[in-house]
N, C-alpha and C positions, 0 to 999 in steps of 0.2 A: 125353544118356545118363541112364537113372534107374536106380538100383539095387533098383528093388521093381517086382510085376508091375503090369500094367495094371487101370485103373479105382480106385488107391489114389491122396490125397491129391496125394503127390511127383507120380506119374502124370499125373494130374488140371493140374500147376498148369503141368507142361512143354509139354502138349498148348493149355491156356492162350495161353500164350505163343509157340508151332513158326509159328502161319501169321504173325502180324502181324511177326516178327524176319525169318522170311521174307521178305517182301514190303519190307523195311525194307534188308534187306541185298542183295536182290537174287538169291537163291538159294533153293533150297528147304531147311528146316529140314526134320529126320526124326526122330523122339521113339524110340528104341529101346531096349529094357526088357532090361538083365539083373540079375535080379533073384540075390541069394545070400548070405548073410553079413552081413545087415542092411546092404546097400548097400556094404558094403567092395569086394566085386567088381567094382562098376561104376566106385567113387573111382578104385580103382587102375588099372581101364584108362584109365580119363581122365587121371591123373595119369602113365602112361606111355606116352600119346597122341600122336604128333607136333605138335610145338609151331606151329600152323600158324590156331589159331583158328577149327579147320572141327569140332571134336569140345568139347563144353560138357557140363558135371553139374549138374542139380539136385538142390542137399543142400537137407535137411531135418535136423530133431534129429538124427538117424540118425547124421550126420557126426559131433557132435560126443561125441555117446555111446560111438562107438567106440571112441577112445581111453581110455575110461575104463573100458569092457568087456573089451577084448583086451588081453593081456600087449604082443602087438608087432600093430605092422601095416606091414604092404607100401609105407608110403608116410605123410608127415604131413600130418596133417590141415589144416595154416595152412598152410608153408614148401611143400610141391607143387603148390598148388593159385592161379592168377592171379583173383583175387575179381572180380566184376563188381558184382551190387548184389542186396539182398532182393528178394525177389519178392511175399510176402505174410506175416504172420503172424494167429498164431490164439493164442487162452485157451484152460486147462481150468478143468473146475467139478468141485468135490467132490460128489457126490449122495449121496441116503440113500433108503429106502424112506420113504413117505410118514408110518406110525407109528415113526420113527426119534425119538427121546423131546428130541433136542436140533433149534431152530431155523434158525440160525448158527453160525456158528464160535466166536467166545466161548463158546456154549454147551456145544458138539462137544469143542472143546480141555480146558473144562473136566470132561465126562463122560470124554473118556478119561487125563486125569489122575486122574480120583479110581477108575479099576480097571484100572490100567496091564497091559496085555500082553490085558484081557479081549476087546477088541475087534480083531475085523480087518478089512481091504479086500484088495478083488482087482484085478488089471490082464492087460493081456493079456499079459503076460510078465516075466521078469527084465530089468533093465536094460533099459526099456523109459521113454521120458521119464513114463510115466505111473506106472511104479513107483521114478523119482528125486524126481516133482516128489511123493510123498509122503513120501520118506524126508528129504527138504528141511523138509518140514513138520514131520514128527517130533523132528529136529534142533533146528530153530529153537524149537519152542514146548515141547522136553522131554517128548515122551510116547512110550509104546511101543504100536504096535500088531503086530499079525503080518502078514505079505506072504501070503497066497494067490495064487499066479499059475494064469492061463489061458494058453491058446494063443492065444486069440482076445479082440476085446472083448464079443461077443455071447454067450461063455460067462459071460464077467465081470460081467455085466449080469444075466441068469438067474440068478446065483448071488446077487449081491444083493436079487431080487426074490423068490429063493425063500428067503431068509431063512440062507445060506451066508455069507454075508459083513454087514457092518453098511456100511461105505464103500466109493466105489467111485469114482477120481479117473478124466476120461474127458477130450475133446474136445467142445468144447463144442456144435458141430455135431451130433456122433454122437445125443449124449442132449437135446438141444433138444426134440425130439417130444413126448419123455415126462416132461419138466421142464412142458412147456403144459399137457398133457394131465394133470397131477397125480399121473403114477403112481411119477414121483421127488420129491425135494426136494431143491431145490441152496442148498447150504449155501454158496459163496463160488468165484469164480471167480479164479482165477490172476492174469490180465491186468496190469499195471499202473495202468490204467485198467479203467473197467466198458463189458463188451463190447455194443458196439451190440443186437447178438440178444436178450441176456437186462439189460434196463436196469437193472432192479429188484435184479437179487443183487449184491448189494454183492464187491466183492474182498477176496483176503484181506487185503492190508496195510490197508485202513479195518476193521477188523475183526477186530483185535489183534495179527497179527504185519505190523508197518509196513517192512517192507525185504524181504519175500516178494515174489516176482514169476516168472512162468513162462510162456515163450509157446513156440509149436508155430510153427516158422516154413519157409518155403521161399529160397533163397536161387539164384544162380549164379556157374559160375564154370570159367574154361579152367585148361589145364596150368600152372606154372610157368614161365616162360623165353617164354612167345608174345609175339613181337615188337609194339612199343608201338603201330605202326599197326595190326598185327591187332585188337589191346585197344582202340584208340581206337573201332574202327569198330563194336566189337561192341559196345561202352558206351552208344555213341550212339544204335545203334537199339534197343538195350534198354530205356534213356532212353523214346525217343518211343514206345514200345509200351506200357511202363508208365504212360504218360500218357493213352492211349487209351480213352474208355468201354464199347471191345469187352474190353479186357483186364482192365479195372476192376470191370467187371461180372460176369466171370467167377471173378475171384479171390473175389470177395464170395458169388457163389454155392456155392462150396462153404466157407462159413464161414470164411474166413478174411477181413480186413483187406488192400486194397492197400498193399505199402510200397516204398518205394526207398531206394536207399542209396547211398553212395560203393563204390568197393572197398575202398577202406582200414579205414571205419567196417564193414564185413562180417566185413575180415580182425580186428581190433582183437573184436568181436562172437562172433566163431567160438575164438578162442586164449583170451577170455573166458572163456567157454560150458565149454572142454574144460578149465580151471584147477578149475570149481567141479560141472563134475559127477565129475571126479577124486578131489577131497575130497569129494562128497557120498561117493561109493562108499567111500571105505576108512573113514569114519567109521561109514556103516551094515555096514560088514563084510562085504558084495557078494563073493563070490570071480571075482576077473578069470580069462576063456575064456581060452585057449591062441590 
């Protein structure tokens, strides 16, 4: 089950993964999209899915942002949900237009301390990992800038280019193009490490703020309560698919990092994730949806 439409990311990483789990389990996997509510829709029919290990979510940020977004939801985010293992994650990079007057981040952090509030970035929306993984930034290193939100990234990107916004924190896939092709400049990438795609831009924590880290990640996971053999058997061919160079290949092609996990280290990862995008939001003063 995905919670967003076809051909996005989430989309992308379950289709990835529907034939070889298939073949693995002996049945046919079926990738089916209801898209609504930034994936709440879909958690929650999974999450009150028959416990039976025939019905699976692939969360992304999505999952864990919702609790930090909505007042209530239909169901929790950790305690509903039986974790199987990562599927892949991904970096973002901060970019700039190319006459953007700072290099780096030391540089960036420093220009927008010394004219706090003059500077903004866009993202494709509120409460969006891409307008946390800034207010993260702002947090950590003491600056202020203003939030312009788009609906879209590709609005966010034109606005930056047409000289509407000064920063623009993205997916490091999305803007890879136009990072080669010189028409951005990527000032630091998220990752904890520097991401294979772009070797050269250093991350943020080598790069003054050392405990900054933010990754775009896919993960899976059954109902609460699915019996240990259902779990066993789905662990296992999930295991041997994620090990496969058909599956490997695929995650890497749309920019992201193969990864795996236990479920525990997912569940542990996920209750994480929703502790600190929690306190990012009420520190930046975010007002939580109904």
């Amino acid at each position: 089950m995905v919670g967003f439409g076809a051909g996005g990311g989430t989309d992308i990483a379950a289709r990835i993964v529907a034939d070889p789990l298939g073949d693995l389990l002996g049945q046919s996997v079926v990738v089916e999209n209801r898209p609504g509510a930034g994936g709440i829709t879909a958690a929650n029919y999974v999450a009150k899915s028959p416990k039976d290990g025939t019905t699976a979510l692939m969360m992304s940020n999505a999952h864990i942002i919702a609790p930090a977004m909505y007042k209530t939801l239909p169901y929790d985010s950790v305690n509903d949900f039986q974790m199987l293992s990562m599927i892949g994650s991904a970096g973002l990079v901060l970019v700039a237009r190319k006459d953007f007057p700072a290099n780096n981040l030391a540089e960036t952090l420093q220009l927008l301390k010394s004219s706090p509030g003059k500077y903004n970035f866009a993202t494709p929306g509120v409460g969006t990992t891409q307008h946390f993984a800034v207010e993260l930034m702002n947090q950590m290193a003491g600056i202020k800038m203003q939030h312009i939100p788009f609906r879209a990234t590709p609005q966010a990107i034109a606005a930056l280019l047409g000289g509407q916004v000064e920063l623009v924190m993205e997916l490091i896939q999305t803007v890879r193009g136009q990072i080669e092709s010189g028409e951005l400049k990527a000032i630091a990438v998220t990752s904890p490490q520097r991401f294979p795609s772009l070797p050269n831009v250093p991350t943020f924590a080598e790069s003054g703020l050392p405990d900054y880290a933010v990754t775009s990640w896919y993960g899976l996971a059954l109902p609460a309560g699915t019996p240990e053999p259902a779990v066993t058997a789905f662990s296992a061919a999930l295991t041997k698919a994620l090990a496969s160079d058909q599956v490997r290949q695929g995650i890497l092609k749309v920019g992201a990092l193969p990864t795996s996990s236990t479920p525990e280290a997912l569940r542990q990862h996920i209750a994480a994730e929703v502790a600190r995008w929690q306190a990012v939001r009420e520190k930046a003063g975010i007002e939580q949806q109904q």
